[in-house]
ZAMARGU-4260 file (C-alpha; in steps of 0.2 Angstrom, whole numbers, plus 5000, padded with zeros to 4 digits):
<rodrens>
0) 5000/5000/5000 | 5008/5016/4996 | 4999/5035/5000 | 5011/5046/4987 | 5010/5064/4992
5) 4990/5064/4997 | 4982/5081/5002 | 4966/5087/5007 | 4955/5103/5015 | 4939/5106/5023
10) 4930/5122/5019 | 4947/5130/5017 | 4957/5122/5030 | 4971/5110/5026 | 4969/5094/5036
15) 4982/5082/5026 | 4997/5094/5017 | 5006/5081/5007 | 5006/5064/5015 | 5018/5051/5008
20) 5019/5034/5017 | 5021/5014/5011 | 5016/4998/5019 | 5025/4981/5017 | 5014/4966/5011
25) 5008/4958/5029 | 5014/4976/5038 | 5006/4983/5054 | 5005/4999/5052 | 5000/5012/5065
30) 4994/5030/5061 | 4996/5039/5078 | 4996/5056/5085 | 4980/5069/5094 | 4963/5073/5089
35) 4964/5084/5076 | 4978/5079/5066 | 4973/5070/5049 | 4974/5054/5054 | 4956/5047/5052
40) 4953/5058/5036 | 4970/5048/5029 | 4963/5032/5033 | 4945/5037/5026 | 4954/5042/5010
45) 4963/5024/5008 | 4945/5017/5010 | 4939/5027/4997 | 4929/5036/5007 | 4935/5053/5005
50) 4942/5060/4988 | 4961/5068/4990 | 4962/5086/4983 | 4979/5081/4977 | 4990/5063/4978
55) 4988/5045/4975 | 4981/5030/4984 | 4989/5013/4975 | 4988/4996/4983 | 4997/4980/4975
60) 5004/4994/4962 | 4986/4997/4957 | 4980/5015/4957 | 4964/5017/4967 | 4962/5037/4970
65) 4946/5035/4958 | 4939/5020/4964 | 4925/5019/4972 | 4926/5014/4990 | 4914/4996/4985
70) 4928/4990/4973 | 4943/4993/4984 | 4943/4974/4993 | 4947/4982/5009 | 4942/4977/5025
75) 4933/4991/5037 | 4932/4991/5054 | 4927/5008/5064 | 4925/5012/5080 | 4909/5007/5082
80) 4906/4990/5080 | 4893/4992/5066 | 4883/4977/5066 | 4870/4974/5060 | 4857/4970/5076
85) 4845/4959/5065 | 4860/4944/5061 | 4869/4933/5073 | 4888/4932/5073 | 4890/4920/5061
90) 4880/4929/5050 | 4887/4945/5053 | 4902/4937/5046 | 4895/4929/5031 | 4886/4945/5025
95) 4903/4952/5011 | 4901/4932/5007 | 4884/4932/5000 | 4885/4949/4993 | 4900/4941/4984
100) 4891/4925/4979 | 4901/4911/4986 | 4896/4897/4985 | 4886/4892/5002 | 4899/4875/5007
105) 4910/4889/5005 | 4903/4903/5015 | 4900/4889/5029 | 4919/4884/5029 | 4926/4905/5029
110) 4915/4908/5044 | 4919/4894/5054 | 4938/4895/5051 | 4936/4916/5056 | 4925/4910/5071
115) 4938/4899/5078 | 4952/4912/5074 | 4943/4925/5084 | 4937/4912/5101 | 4919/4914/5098
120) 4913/4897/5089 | 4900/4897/5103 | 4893/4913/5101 | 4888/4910/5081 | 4872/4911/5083
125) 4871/4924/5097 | 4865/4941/5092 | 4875/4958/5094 | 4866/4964/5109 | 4870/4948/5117
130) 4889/4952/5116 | 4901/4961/5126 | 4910/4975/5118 | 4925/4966/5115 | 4914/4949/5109
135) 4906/4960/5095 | 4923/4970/5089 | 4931/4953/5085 | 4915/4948/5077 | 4916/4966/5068
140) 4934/4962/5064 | 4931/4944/5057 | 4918/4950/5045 | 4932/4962/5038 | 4943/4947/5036
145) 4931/4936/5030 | 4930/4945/5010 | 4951/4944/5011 | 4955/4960/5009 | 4970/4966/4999
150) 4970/4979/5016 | 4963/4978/5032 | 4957/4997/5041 | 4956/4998/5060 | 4948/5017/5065
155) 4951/5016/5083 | 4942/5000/5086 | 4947/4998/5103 | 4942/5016/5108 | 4923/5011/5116
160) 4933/4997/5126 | 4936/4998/5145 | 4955/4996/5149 | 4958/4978/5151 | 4948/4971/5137
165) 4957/4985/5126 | 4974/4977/5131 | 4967/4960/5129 | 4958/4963/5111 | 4975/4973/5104
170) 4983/4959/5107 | 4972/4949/5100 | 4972/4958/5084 | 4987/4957/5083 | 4988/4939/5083
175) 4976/4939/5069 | 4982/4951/5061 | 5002/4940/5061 | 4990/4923/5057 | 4981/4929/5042
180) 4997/4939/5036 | 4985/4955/5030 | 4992/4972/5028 | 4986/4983/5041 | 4982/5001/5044
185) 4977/5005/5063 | 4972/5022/5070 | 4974/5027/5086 | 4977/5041/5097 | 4985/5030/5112
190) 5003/5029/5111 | 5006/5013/5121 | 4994/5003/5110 | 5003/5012/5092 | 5020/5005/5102
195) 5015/4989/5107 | 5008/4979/5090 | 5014/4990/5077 | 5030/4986/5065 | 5030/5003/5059
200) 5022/5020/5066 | 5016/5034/5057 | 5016/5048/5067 | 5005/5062/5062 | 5004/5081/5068
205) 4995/5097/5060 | 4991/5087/5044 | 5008/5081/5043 | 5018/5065/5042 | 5033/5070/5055
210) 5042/5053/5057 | 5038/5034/5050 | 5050/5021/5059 | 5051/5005/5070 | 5041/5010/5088
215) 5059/5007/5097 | 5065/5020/5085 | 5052/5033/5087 | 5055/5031/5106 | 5075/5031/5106
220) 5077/5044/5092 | 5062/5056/5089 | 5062/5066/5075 | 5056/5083/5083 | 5051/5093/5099
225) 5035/5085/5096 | 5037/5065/5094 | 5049/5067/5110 | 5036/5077/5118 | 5020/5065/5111
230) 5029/5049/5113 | 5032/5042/5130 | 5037/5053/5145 | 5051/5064/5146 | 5056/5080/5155
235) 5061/5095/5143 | 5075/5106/5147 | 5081/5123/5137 | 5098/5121/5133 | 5113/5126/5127
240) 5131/5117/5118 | 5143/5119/5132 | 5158/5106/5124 | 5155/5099/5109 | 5171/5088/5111
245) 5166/5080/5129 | 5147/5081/5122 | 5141/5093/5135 | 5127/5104/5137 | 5123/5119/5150
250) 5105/5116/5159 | 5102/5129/5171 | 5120/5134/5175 | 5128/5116/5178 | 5136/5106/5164
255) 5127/5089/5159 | 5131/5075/5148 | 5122/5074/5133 | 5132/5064/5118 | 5121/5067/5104
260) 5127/5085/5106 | 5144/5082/5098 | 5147/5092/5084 | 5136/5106/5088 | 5141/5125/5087
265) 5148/5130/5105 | 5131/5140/5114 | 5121/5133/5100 | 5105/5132/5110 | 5096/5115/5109
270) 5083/5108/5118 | 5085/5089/5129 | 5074/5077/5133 | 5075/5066/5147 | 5066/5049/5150
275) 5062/5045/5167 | 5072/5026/5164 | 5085/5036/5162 | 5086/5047/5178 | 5101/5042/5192
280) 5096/5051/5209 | 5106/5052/5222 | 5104/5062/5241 | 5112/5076/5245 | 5106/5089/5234
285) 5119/5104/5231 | 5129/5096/5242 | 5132/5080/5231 | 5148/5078/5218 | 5138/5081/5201
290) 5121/5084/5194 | 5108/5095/5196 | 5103/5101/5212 | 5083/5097/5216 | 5071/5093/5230
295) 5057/5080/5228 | 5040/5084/5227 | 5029/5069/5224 | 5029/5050/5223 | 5018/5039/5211
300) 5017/5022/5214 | 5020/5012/5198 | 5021/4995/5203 | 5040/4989/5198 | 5044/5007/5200
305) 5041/5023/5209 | 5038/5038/5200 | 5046/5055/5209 | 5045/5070/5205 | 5058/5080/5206
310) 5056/5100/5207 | 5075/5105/5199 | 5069/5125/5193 | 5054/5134/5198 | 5046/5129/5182
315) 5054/5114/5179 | 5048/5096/5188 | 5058/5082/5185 | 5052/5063/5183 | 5063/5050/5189
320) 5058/5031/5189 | 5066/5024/5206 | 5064/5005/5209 | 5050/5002/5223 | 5064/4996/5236
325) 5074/5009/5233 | 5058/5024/5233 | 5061/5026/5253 | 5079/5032/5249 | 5070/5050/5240
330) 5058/5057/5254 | 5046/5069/5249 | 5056/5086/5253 | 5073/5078/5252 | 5086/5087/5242
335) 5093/5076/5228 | 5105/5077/5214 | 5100/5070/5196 | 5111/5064/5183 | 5110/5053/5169
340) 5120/5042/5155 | 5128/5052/5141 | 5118/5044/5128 | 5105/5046/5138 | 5097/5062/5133
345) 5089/5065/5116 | 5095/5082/5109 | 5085/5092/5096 | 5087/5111/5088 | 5079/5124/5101
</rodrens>
């Protein structure tokens, strides 16, 4: 599946400014980032059911910007389950079968196989409202696989779901999604499910494709102020190039490691992100050999970890992940000095 440069606007405003992104054959790919930012609109023009003003939509090297959404052999599944109340599951499934004339023997075989790939062969001839949420999204999502699609659409399926079922069904989808080996497009706004069944994340902002890579990449190395800032948790710091040799930067008068700023202009200012992960704290405060000088605010019990809070600058809070044990160590209003690893910081143009 390849999107080659795709634009689009609403009553003037510009929602998709020249979108270019491929999928592998049997590739889950994730289109992540807030409310607001194209990623829905994107997936409804690979559907079909939008027009781009400018671009191509091509799938299996076939151009499809002009055909009909009915033609496309693409699997749909939305947000809301969209089932049709009247049909049990199995017949929910069978529905693209018999539009498409198979033959009934079949029909019979495609929706038993998808019913035992989903875990509901006992619920076949149960009817939606007799479902759980989660019982009639997989039902939703074999009735998508059931025609083979050439591409397999997820818009926020998991969205309605409470927590534990979410985390239960992605996982799930995923499994399917690997079994039935069908090129995906998933859209979410939550960045731990993007990160945790994806091979590749899209992530979007303002209309705009701002990186494409591995989920391990996007979190290790982010491409702006904004996927460091969107993706995970991290603490931002103003900057400046203190020794480009040594790879040190000045944050708030003390010089700290930061390797990715080797090469950099001296004073060149530059902004540095943090992970919690990556946080050494140690007591002492001012007092202690190297860091910056902070006092801790606030615990937040993580299970493995505790999360403190460190206040470093009047407008500047810290997060350091402590292990549990080791959280009695950082009393709330204890002065503490944080460091880190010099790779540890990500550093980007201010």
């Amino acid at each position: 599946m390849h999107v080659d440069g795709v634009g689009k606007s609403f009553g003037g405003t510009q929602v998709l400014q020249s979108v270019t992104l491929a999928a592998k054959a049997g590739e889950f790919v994730s289109l992540l980032g807030p409310s607001g930012c194209g990623k829905t609109t994107l997936l409804r023009i690979v559907a079909g059911f939008e027009r781009p003003d400018a671009g191509h939509v091509r799938v299996d090297g076939q151009d499809l910007t002009d055909t009909p959404a009915e033609r496309r052999n693409m699997g749909m599944v939305f947000q809301a389950y969209s089932l049709f109340p009247n049909l049990t599951a199995a017949q929910n499934i069978r529905f693209g079968l018999r539009l498409r004339k198979l033959p009934k023997s079949r029909q019979q075989a495609i929706v038993a196989d998808l019913l035992s790939l989903i875990g509901l062969e006992a619920h076949a001839d149960r009817y939606p409202h007799q479902l759980s949420g989660g019982q009639q999204q997989r039902v939703a999502l074999a009735r998508a696989l059931a025609i083979q699609p050439s591409l397999l659409l997820l818009d926020e399926p998991l969205s309605a779901l409470d927590a534990k079922v979410r985390v239960q069904l992605r996982e799930e989808i995923r499994r399917i999604q690997r079994e039935t080996g069908v090129t995906t497009l998933f859209v979410t706004h939550d960045q731990e499910e993007a990160l945790s069944i994806s091979d590749r994340v899209a992530v979007m902002h303002g209309g705009r494709l701002v990186q494409f890579d591995t989920p391990a990449a996007i979190y290790r190395d982010p491409a702006d102020a904004f996927v460091a800032g969107f993706i995970g948790t991290a603490t931002r710091f103003d900057a400046a190039v203190a020794d480009p040799e040594k790879g040190l930067v000045e944050i708030l008068g003390v010089r700290m490691p930061a390797a990715r700023a080797c090469g950099l202009p001296v004073r060149h200012p530059v902004s540095v992100f943090v992970r919690p992960e990556a946080v050494s704290l140690q007591a002492g405060g001012a007092h202690a050999p190297a860091g910056l000088a902070g006092q801790v605010l606030e615990h937040t019990f993580l299970g493995a970890v505790t999360r403190v809070q460190v206040a470093v600058h009047e407008a500047i809070t810290l997060l350091a992940d402590v292990p549990g044990a080791l959280a009695g160590e950082f009393p709330v209003g204890a002065e503490v000095s944080v460091s880190w690893a010099p790779d540890a910081p990500h550093v980007l143009d201010a």
